[in-house]
C-alpha positions in Angstrom: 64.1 47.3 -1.9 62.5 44.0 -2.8 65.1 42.4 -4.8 67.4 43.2 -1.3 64.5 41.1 0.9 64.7 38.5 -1.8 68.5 37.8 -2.0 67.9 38.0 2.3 65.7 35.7 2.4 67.3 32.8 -0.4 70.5 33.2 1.7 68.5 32.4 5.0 67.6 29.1 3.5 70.4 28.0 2.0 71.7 26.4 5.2 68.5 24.3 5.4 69.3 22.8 1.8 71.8 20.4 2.6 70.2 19.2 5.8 66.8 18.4 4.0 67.8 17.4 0.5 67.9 14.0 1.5 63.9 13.6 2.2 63.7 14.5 -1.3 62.2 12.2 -4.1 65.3 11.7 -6.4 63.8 8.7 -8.6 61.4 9.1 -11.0 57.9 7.3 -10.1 55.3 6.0 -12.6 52.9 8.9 -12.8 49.4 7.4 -11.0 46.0 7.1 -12.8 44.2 10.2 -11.6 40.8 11.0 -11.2 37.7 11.3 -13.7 37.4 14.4 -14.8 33.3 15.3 -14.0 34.8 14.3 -9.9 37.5 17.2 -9.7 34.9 19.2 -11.3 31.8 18.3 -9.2 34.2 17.7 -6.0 35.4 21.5 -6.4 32.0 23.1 -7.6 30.7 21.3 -4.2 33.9 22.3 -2.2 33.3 26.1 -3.2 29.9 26.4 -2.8 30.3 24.6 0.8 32.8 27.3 1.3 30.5 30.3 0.1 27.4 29.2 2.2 29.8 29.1 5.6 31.1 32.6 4.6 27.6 33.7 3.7 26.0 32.6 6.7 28.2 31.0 8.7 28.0 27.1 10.5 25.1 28.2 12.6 21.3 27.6 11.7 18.1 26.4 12.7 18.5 22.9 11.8 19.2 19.7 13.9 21.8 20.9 16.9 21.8 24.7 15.8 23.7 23.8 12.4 23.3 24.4 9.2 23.7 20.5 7.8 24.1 21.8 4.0 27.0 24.5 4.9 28.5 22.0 7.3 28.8 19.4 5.2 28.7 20.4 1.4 32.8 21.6 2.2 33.4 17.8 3.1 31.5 16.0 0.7 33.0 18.3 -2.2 36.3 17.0 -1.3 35.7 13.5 -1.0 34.4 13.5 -4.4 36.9 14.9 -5.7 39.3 12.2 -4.0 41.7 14.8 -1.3 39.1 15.1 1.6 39.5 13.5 5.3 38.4 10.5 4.3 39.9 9.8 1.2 43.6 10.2 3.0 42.4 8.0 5.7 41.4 5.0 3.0 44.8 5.8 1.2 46.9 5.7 3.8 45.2 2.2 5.2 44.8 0.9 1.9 48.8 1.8 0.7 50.7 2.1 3.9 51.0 6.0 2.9 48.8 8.6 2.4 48.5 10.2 -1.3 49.7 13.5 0.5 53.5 12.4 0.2 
């Protein structure tokens, strides 16, 4: 039954090929410097445990405006350290003309 959906499903796409194979990168660039290695890892430790208090407890506390500040933020901060969150696209996209996102 599945390999039936699957042969469906590439032959539904195969008229969008064609159409949108010209947005795609056909030159090879210079792979870019990445990141340190301790950011992704402290950037995603702080990204997940954001994430686990908000699912835990949820955005709601006693603190300043009914929120909790650490489960509110800790998602955010996690992901500018490690270099993808709101505003690292923001100073990429001012600071290149583009944003690292593509």
């Amino acid at each position: 039954m599945r390999p039936g959906w699957i042969l469906v499903f590439a032959l539904g796409t195969l008229p969008f090929i064609a159409p949108f194979s010209r947005f795609e990168r056909w030159v090879a660039t210079a792979p870019k410097q990445g990141l340190p290695l301790w950011r992704l890892l402290v950037g995603a430790a702080g990204l997940c445990a954001g994430l686990a208090f908000l699912a835990a407890g949820g955005i709601s506390g006693e603190g300043w405006l009914g929120l909790n500040i650490v489960a509110a933020l800790l998602p955010v901060v996690g992901s500018e350290i490690a270099g993808f969150g709101p505003f690292a696209v923001c100073r990429a996209a001012l600071g290149s003309g583009q944003s690292d996102l593509g």
